[in-house]
N, C-alpha and C positions, 0 to 999 in steps of 0.2 A: 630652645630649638632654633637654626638658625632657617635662614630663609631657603636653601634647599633643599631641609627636611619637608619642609611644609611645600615644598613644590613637588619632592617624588610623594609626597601623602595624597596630593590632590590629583596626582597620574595615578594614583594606583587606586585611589575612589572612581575615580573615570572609567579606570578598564573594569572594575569591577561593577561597576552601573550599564557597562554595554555588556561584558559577560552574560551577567543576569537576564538581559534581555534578551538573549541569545539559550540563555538555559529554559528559557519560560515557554512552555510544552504551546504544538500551534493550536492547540483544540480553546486554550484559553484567550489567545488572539484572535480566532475566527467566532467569538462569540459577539452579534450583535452589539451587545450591552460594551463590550470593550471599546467598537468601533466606534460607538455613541461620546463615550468616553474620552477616546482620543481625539473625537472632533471638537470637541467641547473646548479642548485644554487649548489646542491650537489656535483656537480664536481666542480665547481667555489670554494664552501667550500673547499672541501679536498686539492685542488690546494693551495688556500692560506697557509693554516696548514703545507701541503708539503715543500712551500717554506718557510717561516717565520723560521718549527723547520730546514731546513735546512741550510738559509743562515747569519741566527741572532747569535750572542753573548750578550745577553743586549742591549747596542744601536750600535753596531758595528759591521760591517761585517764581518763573519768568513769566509773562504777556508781550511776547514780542512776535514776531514776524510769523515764527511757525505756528503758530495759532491760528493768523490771520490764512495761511497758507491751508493749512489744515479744514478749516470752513469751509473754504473756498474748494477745494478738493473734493471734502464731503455732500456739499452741494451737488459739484460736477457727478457724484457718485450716486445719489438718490436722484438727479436728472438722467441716467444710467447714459452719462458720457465715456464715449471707449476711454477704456487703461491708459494707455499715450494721453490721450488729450487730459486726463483727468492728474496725470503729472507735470504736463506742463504746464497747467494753468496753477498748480499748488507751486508750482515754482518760479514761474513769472509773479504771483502775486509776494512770494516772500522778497524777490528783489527789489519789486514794486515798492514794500512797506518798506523796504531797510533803506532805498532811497530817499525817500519819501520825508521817516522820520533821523534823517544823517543831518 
């Protein structure tokens, strides 16, 4: 198969993954236990994203900046510092460290 097959195969698993959710009756989306569900995933999602852009370099583990950033953040976030400030300081400190260690 060349690589365009494999590109309309992955548009047409697409449209078929949003169809379906679209075909799926509202009585089964307005069930509690669903909404539990989907809140679950969403933070399970982000989590992963979290960690992956954090701890990946391609296939090897990095300890660099966004780590240091990332503490620094989570801190500000269990200090329950607003949103803004709690990006800023995760991003002043990753400058800080790549500084730092250049």
């Amino acid at each position: 198969m060349s690589m365009w097959h494999w590109i309309l195969l992955a548009c047409a698993v697409a449209f078929a993954t949003k169809f379906l959710g679209y075909a799926i009756p509202a009585s089964y989306l307005q069930n509690p236990r669903m909404a539990h569900i989907a809140a679950c995933m969403t933070v399970a999602l982000l989590t992963s994203l979290t960690v992956m852009n954090t701890f990946a370099a391609g296939q090897a583990l990095a300890l660099d900046a966004r780590l240091a950033a990332l503490v620094v953040a989570a801190i500000a976030l269990l200090l329950r510092a607003p949103f803004l400030l709690v990006v800023v300081l995760g991003a002043v400190t990753a400058a800080l460290w790549r500084w730092v260690r250049i």
